[in-house]
Residue, then its C-alpha position, 0 to 999 in steps of 0.5 A: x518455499x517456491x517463488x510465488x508462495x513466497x511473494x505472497x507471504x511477503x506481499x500479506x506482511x505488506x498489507x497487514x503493515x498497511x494497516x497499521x497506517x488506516x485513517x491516519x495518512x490522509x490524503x495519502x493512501x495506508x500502504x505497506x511495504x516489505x523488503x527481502x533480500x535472500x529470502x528473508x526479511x531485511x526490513x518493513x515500513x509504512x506510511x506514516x501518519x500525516x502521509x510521510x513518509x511514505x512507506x517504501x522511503x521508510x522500509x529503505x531508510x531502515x534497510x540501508x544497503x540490505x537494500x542493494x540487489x533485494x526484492x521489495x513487496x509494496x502493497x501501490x505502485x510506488x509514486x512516480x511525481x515530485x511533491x512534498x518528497x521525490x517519487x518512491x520509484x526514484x528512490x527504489x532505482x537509487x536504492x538498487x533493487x532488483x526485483x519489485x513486486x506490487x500488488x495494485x497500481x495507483x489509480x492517481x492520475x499522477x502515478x497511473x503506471x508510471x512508477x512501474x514504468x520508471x522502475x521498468x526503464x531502470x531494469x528492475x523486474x516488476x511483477x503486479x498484481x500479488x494478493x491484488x484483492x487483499x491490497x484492494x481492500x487495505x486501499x479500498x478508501x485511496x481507491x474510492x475517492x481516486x476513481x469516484x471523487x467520493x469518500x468510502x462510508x462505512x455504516x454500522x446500525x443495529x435496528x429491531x426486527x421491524x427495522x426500527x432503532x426506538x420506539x415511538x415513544x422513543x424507549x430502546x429495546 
């Protein structure tokens, strides 16, 4: 399997672990993260409900040294800032990574491409931008409130054909 095709396989197995972690992160973003050395998977994290940990400090703890000299599929740009813990991309350059593939940066003013540029100084080679569409639809809410300070809404109604939900006399059909 060539090069690419395999990015994309480990980035997919990124973004359905991502899901796993919809609306029970908050205020963190639901982000997978795959780790592959040799071909094959090492080890998978997510973000934990409640936002920590988060993903790639998960897929590392579990990894341990498999981690050394391996390529790591995140679905956002790791987080470059001190907050509750140390920034993702401190713990990928400690963890010895060669190669990190991303498929969105993070819009986060506090991040904004400098996780990419910590693990760039660092010598890990990053490639951004595998699967982008499918990572922004996992992120799609993260991504709606960073860029327009609103939540995504998502609204399912079924209405009759003249665009009701009841009759006037208040009867469903």
């Amino acid at each position: 399997m060539t090069t690419i095709n395999l990015d994309k396989v480990h980035m997919q197995s990124a973004i359905n672990l991502a899901a796993r972690g919809l609306g029970l992160t908050w205020p963190n973003p639901a982000v997978g993260c795959v780790i592959a050395r040799d071909d094959k998977v090492v080890a998978r994290g997510w973000t934990q409900p409640g936002g920590r940990p988060h993903a790639e400090s998960e897929a590392l703890r579990r990894a341990g040294e498999k981690a050394v000299g391996s390529t790591v599929y995140v679905t956002l740009e790791p987080c470059a800032h001190h907050g509750t813990t140390p920034p993702c991309a401190q713990a990928l350059i400690d963890a010895k990574v060669r190669r990190v593939v991303i498929g969105i940066e993070d819009p986060d003013p506090r991040v904004n491409g400098e996780g990419i540029k910590m693990l760039q100084e660092a010598g890990i080679v990053v490639d951004v931008g595998i699967e982008e569409n499918d990572a922004k639809l996992i992120t799609n809410g993260f991504l709606k409130r960073q860029l327009e300070g609103r939540p995504l809404i998502t609204l399912k109604l079924a209405t009759s054909l003249d665009g009701r939900i009841a009759c006037h006399s208040g009867d469903s059909k």
